[in-house]
VMD Tcl script that draws the C-alpha trace (Angstrom):
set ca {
  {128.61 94.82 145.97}
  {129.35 95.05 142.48}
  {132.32 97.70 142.81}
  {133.83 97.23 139.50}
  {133.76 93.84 139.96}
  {131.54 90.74 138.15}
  {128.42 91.51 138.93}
  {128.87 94.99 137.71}
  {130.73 93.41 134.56}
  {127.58 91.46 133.84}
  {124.75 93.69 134.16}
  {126.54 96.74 132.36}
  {124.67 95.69 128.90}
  {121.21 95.51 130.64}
  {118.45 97.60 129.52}
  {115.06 98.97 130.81}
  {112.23 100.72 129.60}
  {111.23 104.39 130.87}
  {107.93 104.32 132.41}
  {107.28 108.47 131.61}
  {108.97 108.07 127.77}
  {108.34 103.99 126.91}
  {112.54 104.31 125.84}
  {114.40 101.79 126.28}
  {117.90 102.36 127.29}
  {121.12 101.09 129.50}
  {119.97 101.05 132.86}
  {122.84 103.45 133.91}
  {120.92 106.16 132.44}
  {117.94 105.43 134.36}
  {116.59 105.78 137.83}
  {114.75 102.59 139.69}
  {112.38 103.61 141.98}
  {110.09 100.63 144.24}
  {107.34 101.10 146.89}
  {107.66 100.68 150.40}
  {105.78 98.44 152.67}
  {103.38 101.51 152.83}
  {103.07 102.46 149.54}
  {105.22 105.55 149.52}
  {107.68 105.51 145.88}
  {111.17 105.54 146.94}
  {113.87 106.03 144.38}
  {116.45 103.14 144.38}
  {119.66 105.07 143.33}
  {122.07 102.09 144.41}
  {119.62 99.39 142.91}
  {119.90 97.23 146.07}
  {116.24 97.37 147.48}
  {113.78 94.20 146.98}
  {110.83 93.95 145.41}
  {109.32 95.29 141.97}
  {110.71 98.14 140.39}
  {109.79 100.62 138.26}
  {112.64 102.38 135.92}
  {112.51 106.22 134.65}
  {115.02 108.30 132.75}
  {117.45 110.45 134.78}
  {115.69 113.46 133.74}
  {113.63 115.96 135.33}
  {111.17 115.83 133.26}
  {110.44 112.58 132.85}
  {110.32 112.33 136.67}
  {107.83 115.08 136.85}
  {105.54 113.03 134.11}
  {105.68 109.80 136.11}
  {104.55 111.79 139.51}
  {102.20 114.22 137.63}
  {100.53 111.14 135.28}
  {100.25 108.33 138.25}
  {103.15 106.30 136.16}
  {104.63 104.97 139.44}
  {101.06 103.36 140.17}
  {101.18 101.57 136.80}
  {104.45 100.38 136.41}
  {104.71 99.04 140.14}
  {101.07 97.27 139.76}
  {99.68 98.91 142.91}
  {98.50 102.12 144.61}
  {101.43 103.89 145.83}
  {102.02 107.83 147.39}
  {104.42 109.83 145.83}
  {106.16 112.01 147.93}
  {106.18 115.88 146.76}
  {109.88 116.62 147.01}
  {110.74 112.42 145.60}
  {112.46 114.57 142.32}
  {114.61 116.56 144.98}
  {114.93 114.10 146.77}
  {116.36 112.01 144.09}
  {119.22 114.76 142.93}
  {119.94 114.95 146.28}
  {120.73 111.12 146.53}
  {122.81 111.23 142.96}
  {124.91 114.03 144.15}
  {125.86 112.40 147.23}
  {126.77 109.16 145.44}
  {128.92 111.27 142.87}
  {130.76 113.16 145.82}
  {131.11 109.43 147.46}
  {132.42 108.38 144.26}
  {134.72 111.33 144.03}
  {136.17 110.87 147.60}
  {136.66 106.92 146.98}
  {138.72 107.95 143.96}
  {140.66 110.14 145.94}
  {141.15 108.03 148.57}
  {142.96 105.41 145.70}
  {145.05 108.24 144.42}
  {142.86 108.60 141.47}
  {141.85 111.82 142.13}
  {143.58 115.19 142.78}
  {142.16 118.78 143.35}
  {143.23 122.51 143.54}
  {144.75 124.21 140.06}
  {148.10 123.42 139.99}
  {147.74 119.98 140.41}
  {144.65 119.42 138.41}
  {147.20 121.40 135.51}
  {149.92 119.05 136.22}
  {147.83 116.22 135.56}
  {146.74 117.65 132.30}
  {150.03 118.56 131.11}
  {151.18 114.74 131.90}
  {148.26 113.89 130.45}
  {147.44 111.74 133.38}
  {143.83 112.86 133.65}
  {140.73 111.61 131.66}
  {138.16 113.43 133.72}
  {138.26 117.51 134.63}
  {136.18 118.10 137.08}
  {135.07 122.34 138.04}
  {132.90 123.62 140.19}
  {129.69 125.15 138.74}
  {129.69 128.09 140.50}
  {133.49 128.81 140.15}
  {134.93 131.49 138.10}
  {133.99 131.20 134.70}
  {137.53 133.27 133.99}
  {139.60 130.66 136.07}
  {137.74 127.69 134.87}
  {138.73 128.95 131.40}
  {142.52 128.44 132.00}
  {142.28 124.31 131.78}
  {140.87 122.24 128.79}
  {139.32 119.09 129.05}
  {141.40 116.36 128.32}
  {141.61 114.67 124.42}
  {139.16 112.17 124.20}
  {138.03 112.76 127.98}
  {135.52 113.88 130.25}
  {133.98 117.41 131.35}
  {131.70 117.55 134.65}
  {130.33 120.82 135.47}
  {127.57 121.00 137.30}
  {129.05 120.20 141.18}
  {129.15 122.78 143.26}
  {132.25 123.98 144.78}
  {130.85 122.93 148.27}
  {129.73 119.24 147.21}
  {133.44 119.08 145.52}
  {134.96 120.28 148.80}
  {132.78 117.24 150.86}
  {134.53 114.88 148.00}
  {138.49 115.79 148.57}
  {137.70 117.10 152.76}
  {137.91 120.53 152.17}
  {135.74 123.76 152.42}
  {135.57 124.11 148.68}
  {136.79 122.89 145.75}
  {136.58 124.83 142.05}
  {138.96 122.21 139.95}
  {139.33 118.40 140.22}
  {140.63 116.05 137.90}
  {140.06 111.74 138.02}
  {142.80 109.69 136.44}
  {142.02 107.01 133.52}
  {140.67 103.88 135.03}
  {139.73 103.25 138.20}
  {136.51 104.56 139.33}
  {136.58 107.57 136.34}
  {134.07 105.42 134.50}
  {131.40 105.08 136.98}
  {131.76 109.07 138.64}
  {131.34 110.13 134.55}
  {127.78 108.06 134.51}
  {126.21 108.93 137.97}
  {127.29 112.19 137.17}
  {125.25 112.05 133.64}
  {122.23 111.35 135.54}
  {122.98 114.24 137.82}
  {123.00 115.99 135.48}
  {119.94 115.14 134.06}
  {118.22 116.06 137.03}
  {119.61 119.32 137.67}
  {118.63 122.66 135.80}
  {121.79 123.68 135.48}
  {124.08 125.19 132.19}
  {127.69 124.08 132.38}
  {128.22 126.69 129.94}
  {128.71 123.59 126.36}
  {131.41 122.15 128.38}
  {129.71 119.29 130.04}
  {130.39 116.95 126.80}
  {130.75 113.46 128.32}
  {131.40 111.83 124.21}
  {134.73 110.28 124.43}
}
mol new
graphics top color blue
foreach p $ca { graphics top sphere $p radius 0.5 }
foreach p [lrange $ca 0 end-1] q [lrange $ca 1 end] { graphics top cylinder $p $q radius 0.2 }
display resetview
């Protein structure tokens, strides 16, 4: 496991090229997919399953391209099946490793949630990260600013926020400077890639 540790150190430089767009970019900003023993594309979210893989932008897109134009089948070197929900299937997987990410944070004290608190942090200027629900009040979410030189995520839902801190829902969250805040703010750029979603301008991630 790399969990902000040396291997994770190491390999955060590395760079792969898109299969659907021939970029080539840090791999954090891409998805690896590789075939199972049956063929079938599976995407590789944690990038911990053997064999040859293929790499394609977190983007909806692109993923459409590389089902739509057989991509998979050329970058893997063999005939594979694409399954006809894989892009779903793949926002499905990055939302549930952001709301894992989320709830480890928490779990470290990195991490509060509710308004009051999150507003506290900002005051202190504790936070880095502000974290609201997409489908939260766009009058309430109005009332905090994202932090100087931080982060804005926007496009959870209040129910995959409430999974992250144990609770029903959850409309405001805010991650403290170091810690895990790095890694939530990139799996949370490819989330975002892959959902059609408008976080109304404020889902900036520029430091």
């Amino acid at each position: 496991m790399g969990r902000g540790g040396i291997r994770k150190e190491h390999s955060e430089g590395a760079e792969r090229k898109c299969v659907a767009t021939g970029e080539v970019q840090p791999k954090h900003g891409l998805i690896r997919f590789v075939a199972g023993p049956d063929g079938t594309v599976f995407p590789d979210v944690m990038e911990k399953l053997p064999g040859r893989g293929v790499y394609v932008s977190a983007d909806r897109a692109a993923l459409e391209r590389a089902a739509k134009k057989k991509l998979f089948a050329r970058g893997l070197k063999t005939q594979v099946t694409v399954p006809d929900d894989l892009v779903d299937e793949v926002e499905r997987q990055l939302a549930r490793r952001v709301v894992d990410l989320i709830s480890m944070a928490r779990k470290s004290g990195d991490a509060v949630a509710g308004y009051e608190k999150v507003k506290t942090w900002l005051d202190k200027e504790e936070a880095e990260v502000l974290i609201q629900a997409s489908d939260g009040s766009g009058r309430g979410k109005s009332k905090l600013s994202t932090p100087h030189f931080g982060k804005y995520i926007g496009w959870l839902t209040a129910d995959e926020l409430g999974m992250a801190f144990g609770r029903q829902s959850v409309i405001h969250a805010a991650l403290a400077s170091g810690g895990l805040a790095k890694r939530v703010v990139e799996e949370a750029q490819r989330l975002r890639g892959m959902r059609k979603t408008d976080d109304g301008g404020k889902g900036r991630t520029e430091g």
